[in-house]
N, C-alpha and C positions, 0 to 999 in steps of 0.2 A: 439549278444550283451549280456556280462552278467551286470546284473543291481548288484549292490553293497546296501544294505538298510543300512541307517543309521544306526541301530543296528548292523551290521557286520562290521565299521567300527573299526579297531586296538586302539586299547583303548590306552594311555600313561600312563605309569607306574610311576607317579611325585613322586612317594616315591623313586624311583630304579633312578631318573632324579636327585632328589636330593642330593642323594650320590655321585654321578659323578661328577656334580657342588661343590662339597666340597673338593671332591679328585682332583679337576682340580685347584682350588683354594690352597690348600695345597703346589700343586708343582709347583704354581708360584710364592709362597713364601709367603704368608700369612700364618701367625699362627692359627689363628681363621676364621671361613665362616661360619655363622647362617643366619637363616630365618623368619622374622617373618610377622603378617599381617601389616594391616598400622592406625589398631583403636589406635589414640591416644587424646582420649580426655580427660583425667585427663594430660596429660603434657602440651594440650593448654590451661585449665583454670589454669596451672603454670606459661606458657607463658606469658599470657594475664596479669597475676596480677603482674609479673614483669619487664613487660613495662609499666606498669600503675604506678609504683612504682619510673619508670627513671633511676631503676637499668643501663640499657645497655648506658648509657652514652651518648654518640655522634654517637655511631653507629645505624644510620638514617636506616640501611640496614634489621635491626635487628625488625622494627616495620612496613618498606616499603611494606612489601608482605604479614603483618596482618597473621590470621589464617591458611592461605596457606601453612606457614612451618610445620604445624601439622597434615595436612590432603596431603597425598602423591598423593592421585587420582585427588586431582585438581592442583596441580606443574604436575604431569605429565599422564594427561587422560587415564583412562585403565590399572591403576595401581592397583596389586591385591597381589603382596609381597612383601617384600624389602629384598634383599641378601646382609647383612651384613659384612665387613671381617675386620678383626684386622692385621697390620704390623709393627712390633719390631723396634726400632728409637735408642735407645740409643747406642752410639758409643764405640765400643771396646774397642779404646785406648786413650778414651779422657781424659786429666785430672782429679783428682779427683777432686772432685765438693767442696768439704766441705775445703780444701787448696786452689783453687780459690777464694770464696765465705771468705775466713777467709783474705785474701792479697790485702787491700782495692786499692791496686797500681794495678791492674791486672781488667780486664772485664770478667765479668761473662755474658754468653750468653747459654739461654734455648738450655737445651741437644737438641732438637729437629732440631734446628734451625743449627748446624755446619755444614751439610754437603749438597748434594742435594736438593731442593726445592723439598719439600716431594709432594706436589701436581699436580707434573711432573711425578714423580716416581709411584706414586699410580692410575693416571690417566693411565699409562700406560700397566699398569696391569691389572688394572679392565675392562680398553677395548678387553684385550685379551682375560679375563675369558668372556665377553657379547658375543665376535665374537665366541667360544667356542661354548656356549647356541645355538646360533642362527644356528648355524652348526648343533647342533644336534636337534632342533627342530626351528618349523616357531613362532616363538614373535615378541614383541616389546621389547624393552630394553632400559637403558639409565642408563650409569653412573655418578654418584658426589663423588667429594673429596673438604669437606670443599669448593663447587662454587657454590650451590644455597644454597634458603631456606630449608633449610635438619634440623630435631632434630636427628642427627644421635646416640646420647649416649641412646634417649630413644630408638630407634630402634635397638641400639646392643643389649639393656641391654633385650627387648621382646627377639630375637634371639640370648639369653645365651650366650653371648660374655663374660658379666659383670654386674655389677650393680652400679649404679650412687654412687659414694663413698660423705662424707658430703662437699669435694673438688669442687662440679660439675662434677669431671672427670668418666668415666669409672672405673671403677676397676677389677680388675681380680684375679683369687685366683693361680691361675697359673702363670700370666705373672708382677700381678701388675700393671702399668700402662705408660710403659713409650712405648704406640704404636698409631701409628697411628691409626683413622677410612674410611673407604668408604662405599658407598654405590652401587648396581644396581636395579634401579626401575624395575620390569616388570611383566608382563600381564598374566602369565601363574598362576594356583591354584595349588600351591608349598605348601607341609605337612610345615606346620609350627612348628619353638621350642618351647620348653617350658621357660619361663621368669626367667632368671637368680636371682636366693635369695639375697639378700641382708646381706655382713659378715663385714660391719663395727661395730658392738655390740656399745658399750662404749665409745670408741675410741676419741678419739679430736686433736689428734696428729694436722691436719693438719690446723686446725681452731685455736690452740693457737699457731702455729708459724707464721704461716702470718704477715708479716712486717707490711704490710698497715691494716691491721684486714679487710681485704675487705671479707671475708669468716663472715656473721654476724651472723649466725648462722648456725645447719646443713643444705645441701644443698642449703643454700642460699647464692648467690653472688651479692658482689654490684660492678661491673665492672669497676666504677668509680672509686674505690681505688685502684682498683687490678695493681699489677707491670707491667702485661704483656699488660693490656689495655692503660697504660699508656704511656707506652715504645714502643708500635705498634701501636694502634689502635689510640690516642690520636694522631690528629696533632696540636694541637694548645701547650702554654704554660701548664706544668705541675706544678698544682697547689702548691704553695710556702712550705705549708705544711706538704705536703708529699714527699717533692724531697729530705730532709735529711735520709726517711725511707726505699729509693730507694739503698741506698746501692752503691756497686760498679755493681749492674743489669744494663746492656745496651739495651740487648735486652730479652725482657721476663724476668719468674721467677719460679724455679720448688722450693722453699720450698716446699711445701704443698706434693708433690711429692718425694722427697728426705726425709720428716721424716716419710712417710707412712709406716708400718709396714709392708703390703703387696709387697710391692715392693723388702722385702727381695728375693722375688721366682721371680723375675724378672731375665729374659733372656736375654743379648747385641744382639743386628743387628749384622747380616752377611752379608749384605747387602754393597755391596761396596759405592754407591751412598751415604749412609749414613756416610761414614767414614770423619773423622774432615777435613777441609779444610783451608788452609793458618794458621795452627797454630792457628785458632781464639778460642782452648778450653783454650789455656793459654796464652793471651798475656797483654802487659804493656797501659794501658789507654792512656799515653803520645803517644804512636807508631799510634792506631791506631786516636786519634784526629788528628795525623798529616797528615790523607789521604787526596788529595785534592778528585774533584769529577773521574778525570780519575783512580784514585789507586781504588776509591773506587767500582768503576763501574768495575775495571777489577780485582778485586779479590771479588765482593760478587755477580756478574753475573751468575745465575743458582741456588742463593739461595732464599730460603726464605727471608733474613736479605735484601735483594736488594728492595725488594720492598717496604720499609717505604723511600729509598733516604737519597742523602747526607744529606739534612739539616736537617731531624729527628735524623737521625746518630749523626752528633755534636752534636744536642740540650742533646742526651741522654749520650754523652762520657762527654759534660760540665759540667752535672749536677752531674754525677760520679766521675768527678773530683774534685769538689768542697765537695765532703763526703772523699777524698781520704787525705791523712796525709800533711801537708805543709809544702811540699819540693819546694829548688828554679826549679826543674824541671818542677813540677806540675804548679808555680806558671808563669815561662816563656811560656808553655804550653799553658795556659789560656791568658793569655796578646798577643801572636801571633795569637789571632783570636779573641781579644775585638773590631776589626774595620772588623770584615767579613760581607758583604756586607748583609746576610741575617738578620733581627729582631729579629725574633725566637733565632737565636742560640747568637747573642749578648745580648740579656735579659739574657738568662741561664748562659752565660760568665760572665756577671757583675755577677750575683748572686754568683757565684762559686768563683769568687775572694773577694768579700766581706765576703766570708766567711774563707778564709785562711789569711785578711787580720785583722780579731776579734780572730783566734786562736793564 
């Protein structure tokens, strides 16, 4: 029998493990794959003083698992890196945004959002790159895409992805920002990057065009004003106030995105799944209010936009409609769903005719 001593045991190479996991990353289409540890205690006393604040609004989810979103090893035990990856969103051929966004008759809908439910896409990937890992060595692993408690912009921005732009978003000097994030939690003591600098200088591009000014100062968000919490995240009525500053946005909002300077070095998706679907990069406000729930169910099934549902859907084409110009079309548009059976979207209906009936 020969006896094996611990010290004769093959040692792993995590720096040479590393490279591989990026290179394997790379070719399943990620742009970016970093690494970093999981100390994040200056982002939890950010955390903490901006639910304290009631910045997050009605997102209950957001305060439900307390300091857990900040410390990786207690969401997922025997947690010792977090492998970061970046994937490119903006669609090749979608309309231009700034001729959308200027044609109050048309729906403006977050680049992100036209095509694939990116959290399908990304899941799917990420489990191939985990099943990869685990093949080439014995771990634990566990991926997320935007499904748990994850701060995943601090964790790209430790693992040189980017650096929190004064938007809240990532930024990148390379890609700009129009990409997805993921994560893979796991157990192994992976060489870590070094923390991506910080190149917004001066900058305020994206804090003085904010519709709703929900950006209130740099990197601070008050979510409650923000277009895209409003339009998503928000199910109740959108406050009266602000639904004139909502524009022709239905769903989400990239100003802050679209005037960033960085974004000029920004990259399109090659990505098929992300390519526009049902025309929804340019279509007329009138067309899509008139979906009932089965149109709607059977053209935004597999997306993102599917999961806020019809009657968020109306509430947000109502309110749209009622900033859009008053035309008898808009105006008959609005009057063929003042008796729909839901409250929600009849509130926002009266509103929107009251206001093309003062213009």
């Amino acid at each position: 029998m020969i006896r094996i001593m611990q010290n004769e045991l093959p040692q792993t190479d995590y720096n040479a493990l590393a490279a591989r996991i990026k290179s394997w990353g790379h070719a399943l289409g990620f742009q970016a794959v970093g690494i970093s540890d999981t100390h994040l205690d200056a982002a939890e006393a950010h955390l903490l003083q901006w639910l304290a604040d009631g910045h997050h609004g009605n997102m209950d989810y957001m305060a439900k698992h307390g300091v857990k979103r900040a410390r990786p090893a207690e969401l997922v035990p025997g947690t010792l890196r977090v492998i970061s990856v970046r994937m490119n969103y903006y669609p090749e051929k979608a309309k231009d945004t700034d001729e959308v966004l200027a044609d109050s008759t048309r729906a403006f809908i977050s680049r992100y959002a036209l095509g694939r439910d990116y959290h399908k896409v990304m899941r799917n990937r990420l489990e191939k790159l985990a099943q990869q890992i685990r093949a080439e060595i014995d771990c634990e692993c566990r991926v997320f895409t935007d499904s748990a408690p994850v701060l995943e912009v601090e964790l790209a921005q430790k693992a040189h992805l980017g650096w929190r732009g004064k938007h809240t978003l990532l930024l990148s000097r390379e890609q700009g920002s129009w990409f997805f994030l993921g994560e893979i939690f796991i157990n192994l003591p992976l060489p870590v990057d070094a923390p991506q600098d910080n190149h917004c200088g001066t900058c305020s591009a994206c804090i003085d065009i904010c519709p709703t000014q929900a950006i209130t100062a740099p990197y601070q968000l008050d979510a409650r004003r923000c277009i895209s919490y409003l339009t998503i995240e928000l199910k109740e009525s959108i406050p009266v106030e602000l639904r004139p500053l909502i524009g022709n946005r239905i769903y989400g909002c990239d100003d802050c995105q679209l005037t960033c300077p960085w974004n000029r070095f920004a990259q399109k998706t090659v990505e098929p799944d992300f390519a526009v679907r049902n025309g929804l990069d340019d279509v007329a406000l009138t067309e899509l209010f008139a979906w009932d729930k089965a149109t709607f169910h059977a053209n935004l099934a597999g997306t993102a936009i599917h999961r806020i549902g019809h009657e968020q859907w109306l509430r947000n084409v109502a309110v749209a409609l009622g900033n859009a110009p008053t035309t008898t079309k808009v105006v008959e548009a609005l009057k063929l769903r003042s008796q729909y059976t839901s409250d929600l979207v009849q509130e926002h209906v009266a509103w929107a005719l009251q206001r093309h009936q003062m213009a």
